[in-house]
N, C-alpha and C positions, 0 to 999 in steps of 0.2 A: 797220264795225260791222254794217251789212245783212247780207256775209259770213259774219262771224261768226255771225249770228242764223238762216240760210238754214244753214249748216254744222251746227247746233246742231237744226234741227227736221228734217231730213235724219237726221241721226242717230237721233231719238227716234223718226222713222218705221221706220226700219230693224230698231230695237230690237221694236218693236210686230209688226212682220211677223214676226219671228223668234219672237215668242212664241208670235202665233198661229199660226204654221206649226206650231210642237212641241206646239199642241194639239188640232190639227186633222191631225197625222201625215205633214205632206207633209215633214219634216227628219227622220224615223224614219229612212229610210237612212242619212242621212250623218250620225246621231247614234249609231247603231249599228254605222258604219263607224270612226270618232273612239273607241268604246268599245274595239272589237276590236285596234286598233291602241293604244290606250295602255295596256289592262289587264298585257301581259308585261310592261311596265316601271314600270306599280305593282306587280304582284307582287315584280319582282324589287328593288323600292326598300321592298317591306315587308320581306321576308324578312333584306333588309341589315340593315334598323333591328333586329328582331328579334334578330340574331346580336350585332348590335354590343350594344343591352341585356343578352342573355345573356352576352357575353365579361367585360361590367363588371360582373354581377351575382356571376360564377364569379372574377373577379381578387378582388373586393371579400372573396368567402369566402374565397382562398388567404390572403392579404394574413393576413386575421384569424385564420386556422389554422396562420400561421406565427409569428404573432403568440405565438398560444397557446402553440405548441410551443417558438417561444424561453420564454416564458414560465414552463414546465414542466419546461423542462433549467434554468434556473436555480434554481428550487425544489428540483428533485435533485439539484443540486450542493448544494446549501446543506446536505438533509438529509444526503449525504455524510460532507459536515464534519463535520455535528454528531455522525453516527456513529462519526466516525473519533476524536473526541475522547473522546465515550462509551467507545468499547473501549479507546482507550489508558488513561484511567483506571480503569478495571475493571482493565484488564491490572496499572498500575501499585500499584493497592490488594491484588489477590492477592501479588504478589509483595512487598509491604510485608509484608504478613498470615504469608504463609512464613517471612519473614524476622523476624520478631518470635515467630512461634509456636518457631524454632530457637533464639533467644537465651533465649526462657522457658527452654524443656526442659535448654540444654544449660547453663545457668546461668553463662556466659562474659559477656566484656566484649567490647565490641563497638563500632566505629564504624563509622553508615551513612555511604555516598559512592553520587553520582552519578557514573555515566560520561560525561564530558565528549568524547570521540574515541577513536578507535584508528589503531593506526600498524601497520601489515601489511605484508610486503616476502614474497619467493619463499622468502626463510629463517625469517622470524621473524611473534610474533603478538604485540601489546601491549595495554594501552589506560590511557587517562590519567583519574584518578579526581580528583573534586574537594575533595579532603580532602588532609592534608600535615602537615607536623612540628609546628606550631602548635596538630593535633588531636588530638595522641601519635601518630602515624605514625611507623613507623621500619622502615628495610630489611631483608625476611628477616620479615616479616609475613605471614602468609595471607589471601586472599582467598576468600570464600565467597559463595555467590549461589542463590538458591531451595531453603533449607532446612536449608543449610549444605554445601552439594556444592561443594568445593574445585574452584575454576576459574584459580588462578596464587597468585604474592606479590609483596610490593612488591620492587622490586630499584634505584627510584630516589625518593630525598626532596627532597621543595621545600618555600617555606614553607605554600604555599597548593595544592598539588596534587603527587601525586605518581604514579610510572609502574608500573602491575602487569604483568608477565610470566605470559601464557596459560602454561596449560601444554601446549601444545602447538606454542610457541615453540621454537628448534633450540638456544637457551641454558638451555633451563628444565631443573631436576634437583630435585626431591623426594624427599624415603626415603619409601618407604609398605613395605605389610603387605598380601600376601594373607591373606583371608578363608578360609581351609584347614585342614584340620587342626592344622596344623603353625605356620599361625600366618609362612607366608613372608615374610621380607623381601628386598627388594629394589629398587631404584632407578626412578624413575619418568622417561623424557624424552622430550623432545619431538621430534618427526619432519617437522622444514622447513615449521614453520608449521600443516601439515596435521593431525593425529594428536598420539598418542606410545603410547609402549609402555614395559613393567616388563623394565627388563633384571637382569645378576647375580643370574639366579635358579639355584640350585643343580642340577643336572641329574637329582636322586633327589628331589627334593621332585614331590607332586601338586597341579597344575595343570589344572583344565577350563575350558571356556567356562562361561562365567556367574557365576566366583568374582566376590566384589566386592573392589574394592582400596581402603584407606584407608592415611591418614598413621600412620605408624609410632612420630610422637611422639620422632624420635631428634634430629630439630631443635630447636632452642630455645627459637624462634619461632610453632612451629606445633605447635599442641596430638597429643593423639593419637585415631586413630580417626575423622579428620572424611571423609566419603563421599567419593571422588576419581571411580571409573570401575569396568568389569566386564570382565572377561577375552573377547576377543572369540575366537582362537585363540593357538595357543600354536606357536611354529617352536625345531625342538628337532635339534641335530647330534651323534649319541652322541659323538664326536670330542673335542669341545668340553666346557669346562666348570659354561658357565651357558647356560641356554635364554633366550628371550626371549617374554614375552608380549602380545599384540599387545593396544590396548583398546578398548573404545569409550565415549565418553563421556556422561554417565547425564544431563546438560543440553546442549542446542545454544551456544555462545559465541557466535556469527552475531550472535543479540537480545541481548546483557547490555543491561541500564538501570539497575540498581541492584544496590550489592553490599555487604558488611558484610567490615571491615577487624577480624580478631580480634587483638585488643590482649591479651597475657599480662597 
């Protein structure tokens, strides 16, 4: 216990010397030697702390800027969508609107059908509508679409659906009617899928680009006069006895969506 007590005022004298040295300047050196030697290694222990603050300060804003940025391609996808529905319906409402303003005018009977699919191969062009013999469908019907512009006929009946042939299918045959003086007729068919063209056209009849060509009315099934396509050129062999005219077609087939089944 002495020890301890002798250990213990020992110390508090030591403490006391040390103080008053530092205030009386005899420890100035070797407190200014103690500074000199630990200040590079506080500097260099603030400057760490410092980066290491700024590195969590700069992740904490990525973190939150990626955050946002998922956050903002989600929204723009969304409005996407909602775009993408907005035009399809627009899209869908004109092409109703055409197709109603053609049935006013041309005073025919009519059934609407959705296109359900199409079936396309290297030869041929189809596509399968969702209407059928149950709706008066019956094969050797025309098909019409944006306005009444002849785009195939039915060639197969079901009860609930039935198959229209493009016309620019390697089976499809229509009579149509240049738009000419003369009032041309001639065969309309299709070119492997791709095209078609007006063949058995008489080699003394006149022929330019830009005639329009319609149904001839010589079918049964398919009225007369409904818009088909426009002469794109004309390939002609004095030789020979009907020319051929090449066409191009006055709507794209690519988008059909909706199309009007003309019922006699």
């Amino acid at each position: 216990m002495n020890n301890l007590f002798k250990l213990a005022i020992f110390g508090f004298v030591i403490v006391l010397l040390l103080v008053a040295s530092h205030y009386i300047s005899w420890l100035k050196p070797v407190e200014n030697f103690v500074v000199s030697t630990i200040s590079p290694v506080q500097e260099r222990f603030y400057s760490f702390a410092n980066g290491a603050k700024e590195f969590h300060t700069k992740w904490i804003e990525k973190r939150d800027l990626l955050k946002e940025n998922e956050e903002i391609k989600r929204e723009l996808a969304e409005l996407y969508i909602k775009q993408s529905r907005v035009n399809s319906l627009e899209e869908q409402n004109e092409l109703l609107r055409d197709e109603l303003d053609f049935v006013r005018e041309s005073k025919i009977n009519t059934v609407a059908a959705k296109i359900i699919t199409g079936v396309s191969d290297t030869l041929s062009k189809s596509v399968i509508i969702n209407r059928g013999s149950s709706d008066g469908i019956e094969k050797g019907m025309a098909v019409v679409a944006e306005g009444g512009v002849m785009i195939g006929k039915i060639y197969d009946v079901h009860t609930d659906y039935s198959k229209v042939l493009l016309l620019t299918d390697n089976k499809s045959r229509v009579a149509a009617t240049i738009q000419n003086i003369d009032r041309t007729t001639g065969l309309i068919e299709g070119q492997f899928g791709l095209s078609f063209a007006m063949t058995n056209i008489p080699q003394d009849q006149e022929v330019h680009e830009g005639n329009l060509i319609v149904t001839s009315g010589l079918e049964g099934k398919i009225p007369k006069d409904l818009l088909i396509a426009k002469v794109d050129s004309v390939n002609s062999v004095e030789s020979e006895i009907f020319k051929t005219a090449l066409l191009t077609p006055i709507i794209s087939f690519d988008n059909l969506s909706y199309v009007l089944v003309i019922v006699p």
